[in-house]
MARDO-818448 format. One record per residue (C-alpha): y, x, z. Coordinates in pm, whole numbers, plus 50000, padded with zeros to 5 digits. Layout:
YXZ;...
# end
This chain:
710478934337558;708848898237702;711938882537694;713148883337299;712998844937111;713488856136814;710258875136814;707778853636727;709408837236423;710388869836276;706848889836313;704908857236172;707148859735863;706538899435852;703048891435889;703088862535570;704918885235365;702478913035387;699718890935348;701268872935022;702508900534903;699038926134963;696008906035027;693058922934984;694378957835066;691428978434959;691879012834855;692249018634518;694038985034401;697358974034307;697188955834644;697618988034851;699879006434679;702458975734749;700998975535111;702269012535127;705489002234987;705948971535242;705718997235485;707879027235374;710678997935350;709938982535676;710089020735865;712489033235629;715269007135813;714719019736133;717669044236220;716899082136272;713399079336137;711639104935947;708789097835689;706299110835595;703309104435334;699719124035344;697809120235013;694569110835126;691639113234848;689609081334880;686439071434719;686949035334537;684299010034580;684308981734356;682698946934410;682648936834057;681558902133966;680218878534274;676708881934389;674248856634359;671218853134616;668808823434525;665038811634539;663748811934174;665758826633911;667278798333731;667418777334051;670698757034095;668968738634409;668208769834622;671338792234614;672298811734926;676468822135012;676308855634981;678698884034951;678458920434893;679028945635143;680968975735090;679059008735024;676268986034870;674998998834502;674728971334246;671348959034129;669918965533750;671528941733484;669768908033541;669088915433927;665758920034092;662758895834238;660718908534577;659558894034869;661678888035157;660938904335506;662598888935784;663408910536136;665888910736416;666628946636486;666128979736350;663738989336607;661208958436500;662168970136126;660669007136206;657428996336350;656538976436106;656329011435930;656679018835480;653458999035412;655318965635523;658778972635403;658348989435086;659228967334740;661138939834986;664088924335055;664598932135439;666688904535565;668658905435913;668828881436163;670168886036479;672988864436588;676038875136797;676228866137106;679318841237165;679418846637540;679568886337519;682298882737228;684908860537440;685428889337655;686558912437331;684368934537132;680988929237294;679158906437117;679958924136761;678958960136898;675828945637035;675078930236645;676938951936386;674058978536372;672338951936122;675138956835904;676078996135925;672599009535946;670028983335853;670568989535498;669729027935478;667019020835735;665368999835496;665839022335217;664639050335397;661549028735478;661239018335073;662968980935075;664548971234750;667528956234943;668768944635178;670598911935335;672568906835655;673108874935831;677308875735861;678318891036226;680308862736341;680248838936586;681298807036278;679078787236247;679998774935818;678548791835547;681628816835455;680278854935440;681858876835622;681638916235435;681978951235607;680528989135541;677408999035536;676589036135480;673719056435340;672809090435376;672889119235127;669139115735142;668629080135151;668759062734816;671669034634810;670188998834789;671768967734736;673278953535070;674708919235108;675708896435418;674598858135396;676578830735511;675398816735894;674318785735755;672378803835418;670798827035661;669808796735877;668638780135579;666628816535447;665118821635712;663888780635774;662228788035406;660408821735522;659118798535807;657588777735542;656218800935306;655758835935462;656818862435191;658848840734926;660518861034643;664698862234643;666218869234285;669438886934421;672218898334203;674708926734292;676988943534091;678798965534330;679609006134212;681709034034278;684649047434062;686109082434126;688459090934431;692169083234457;694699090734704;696299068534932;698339080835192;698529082335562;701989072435700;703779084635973;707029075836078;708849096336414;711439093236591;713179121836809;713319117537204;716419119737411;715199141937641;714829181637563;713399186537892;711179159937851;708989186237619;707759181937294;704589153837396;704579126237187;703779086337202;702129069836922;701389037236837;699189030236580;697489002636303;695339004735979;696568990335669;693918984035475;691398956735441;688458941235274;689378934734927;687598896734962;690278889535266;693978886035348;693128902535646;695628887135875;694088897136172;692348925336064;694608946835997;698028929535971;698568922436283;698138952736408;700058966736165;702888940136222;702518951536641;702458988436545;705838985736348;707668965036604;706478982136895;707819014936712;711348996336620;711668986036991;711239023037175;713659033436870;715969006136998;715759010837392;715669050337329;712489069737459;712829101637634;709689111737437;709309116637068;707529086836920;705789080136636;704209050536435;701109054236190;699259034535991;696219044235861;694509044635501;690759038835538;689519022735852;687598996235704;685249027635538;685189061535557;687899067435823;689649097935622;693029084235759;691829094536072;690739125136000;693929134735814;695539129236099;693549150736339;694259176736112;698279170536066;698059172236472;696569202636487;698369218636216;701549211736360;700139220836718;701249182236837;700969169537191;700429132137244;700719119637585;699129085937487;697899072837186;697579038237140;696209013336808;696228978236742;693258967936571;691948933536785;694428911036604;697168889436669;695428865336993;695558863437320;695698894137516;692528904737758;694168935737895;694578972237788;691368986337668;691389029437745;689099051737531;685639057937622;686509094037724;688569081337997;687349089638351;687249061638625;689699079538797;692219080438522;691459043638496;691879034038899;695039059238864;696909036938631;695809004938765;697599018239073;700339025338911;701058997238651;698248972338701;700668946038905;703848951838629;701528944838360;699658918438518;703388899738529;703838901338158;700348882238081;698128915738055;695218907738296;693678940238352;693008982438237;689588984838190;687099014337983;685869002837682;686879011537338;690329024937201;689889020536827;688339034336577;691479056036428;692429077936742;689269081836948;688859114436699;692339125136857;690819119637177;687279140937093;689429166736909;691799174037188;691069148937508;694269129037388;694199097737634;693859068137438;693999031937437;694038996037248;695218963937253;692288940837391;692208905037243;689998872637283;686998880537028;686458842837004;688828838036760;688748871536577;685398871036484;685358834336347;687398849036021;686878886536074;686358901535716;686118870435569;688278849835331;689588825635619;691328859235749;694888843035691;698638845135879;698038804035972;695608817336216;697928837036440;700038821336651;702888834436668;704008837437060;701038856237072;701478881236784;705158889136942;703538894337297;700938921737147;703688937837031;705758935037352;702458946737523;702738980737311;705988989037355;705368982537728;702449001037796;704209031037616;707659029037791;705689027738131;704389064738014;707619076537885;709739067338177;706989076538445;
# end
């Protein structure tokens, strides 16, 4: 699995093609459907694999034309990098003027209770923390609340809108986009993310004149659901006495629509399909299956879908594992949060040394990903990711600078031998 040359060179041309081919993979564009068909082809070669497609209804969020964030109306002097975030609603034709509110957390939002908040622009501000994110997903949990929930917080709480300084540990000016939600009884505002540098330079201004008035523009809105699909591809195991458990590896396919999204998704996608080809190739005693998932990046119904093909079918997995960390460096195998130490110190024991040999550093309890930790709170399904060096991935994470020239392509090929290995280990043992 370690030991193939031709790896690297061959999934860093998958890896270009799908990005070429379907940048922007966003649900309800052109740019998906070919991502689906990429796929089907790419599984469909495998020998003795069976397909199949779930139609998953998918609301469509459109971005429409750019936003525009700036200090004065008709100033060309002031302008602020900004970029919508999905979920956002669009502002009235023309775009609105209020004063902008500066905070650093939800919790300082909140006590400064409706009278403060109500008819502004609440703007976030709270950096990521570079030294949390070098060890993997820290330093974004730790800021990403901004983003998901400081929105509909300031909604609830009467703010016009809302802007987000970028989570990312860059330092340009390039937005970086991502979902924010609102509730069914919290009125959609518009929600953007600044650039580091514009939120640097906003918040600079505020420091000079308390309370200056944004004109923001956003033209974001929702069109009508349309199915994608969830794909699945299996493969039988060898072994009838083995019993009908399963191993799955895992990806999602989509992306922001701004975004190649290289790293976020393709790679994993790109690791998902090779570590599937290669248990097909060596033979597994296990079924196995590979599945890439439809709406990650918002709603998660791919993930749901699948919970419910699972139980439907009454499946078994032994493990589950996903690839959604990107193609970098490898920090070790991250289990899902439902994991007990024990489980953990168990296969340390077992497979900590082997792995340790192949350039995976450590098991640890953390975070699995975002499309099977439902598996694991619908049916305690042990679960588990790949963990990569969060230096790099959040530099271009949902952001235009999300390209294939950013992967190296040793390190793509050892993700995917990572996988595969992790997944043999349980099959054979």
């Amino acid at each position: 699995l370690f030991a193939d040359s031709s790896a690297p060179a061959r999934l860093h041309a998958e890896l270009s093609e799908l990005c070429q081919l379907a940048p922007g993979r966003h649900p309800g564009t052109e740019s998906f459907r070919r991502a689906e068909e990429w796929v089907l082809s790419k599984l469909g070669s495998i020998p003795g694999v069976t397909l199949t497609r779930i139609a998953v209804p998918l609301p469509v969020w459109k971005r429409g034309a750019p936003a525009r964030a700036c200090i004065g109306k008709d100033s060309s002097q002031a302008g602020f990098a900004v970029l919508a975030l999905g979920g956002s609603s669009g502002t009235p034709a023309g775009g609105i003027d209020a004063p902008v509110l500066e905070v650093h957390s939800l919790d300082e939002l909140t006590s400064l209770g409706r009278a403060k908040v109500e008819g502004r622009i609440v703007f976030f501000n709270r950096p990521m923390d570079p030294e949390a994110t070098r060890k993997g997903l820290g330093g974004y949990g730790a800021a990403v609340d901004q983003r998901s929930a400081g929105p509909r917080t300031a909604a609830r709480l009467g703010a016009v809108a809302a802007l987000v300084r970028s989570i990312t540990i860059a330092q340009d000016d390039l937005p970086h986009t991502g979902f924010t939600s609102f509730n069914k009884d919290t009125p959609a505002i518009p929600a953007a993310a600044l650039g580091i540098q514009s939120a640097d330079r906003l918040s600079a201004a505020l420091r000079a004149t308390p309370g200056l008035s944004l004109h923001l523009e956003v033209n974001a809105e929702f069109l009508p659901p349309v199915n994608q699909h969830l794909i699945i591809a299996e493969h039988r195991g060898s072994d009838p006495a083995a019993g009908p458990a399963l191993l799955m590896v895992g990806a999602h396919l989509d992306s922001w629509d701004t975004t190649p999204g290289a790293l976020d998704d393709g790679s994993g996608v790109i690791h998902a399909i090779e570590a599937f080809r290669k248990l097909v190739s060596i033979g597994t005693r296990h079924g196995v299956r590979c599945v890439l998932f439809p709406s990650e990046e918002s709603n998660r119904a791919g993930a749901a879908a699948y919970v419910d093909h699972v139980r439907q079918r009454g499946d078994v997995h032994l493990l589950a594992m996903e690839s959604d960390a990107g193609g970098l460096p490898v920090l070790g195998i991250s289990l899902g949060e439902r994991t007990t130490q024990e489980q953990a110190a168990r296969l340390n024991s077992l497979w900590g040394a082997t792995l340790a040999r192949h350039g995976i550093p450590r098991i640890f309890i953390d975070e699995s990903g975002n499309d099977i930790e439902p598996l694991s709170r619908a049916d305690g399904t042990l679960t588990a990711g790949l963990a990569t060096d969060g230096s790099r991935y959040f530099l271009v994470h949902h952001s235009a600078a999300d390209t294939a020239d950013k992967v190296v392509p040793g390190e793509l090929a050892h993700g995917a031998a990572t996988l595969a290995a992790c997944l043999l280990l349980v099959d054979r043992e």
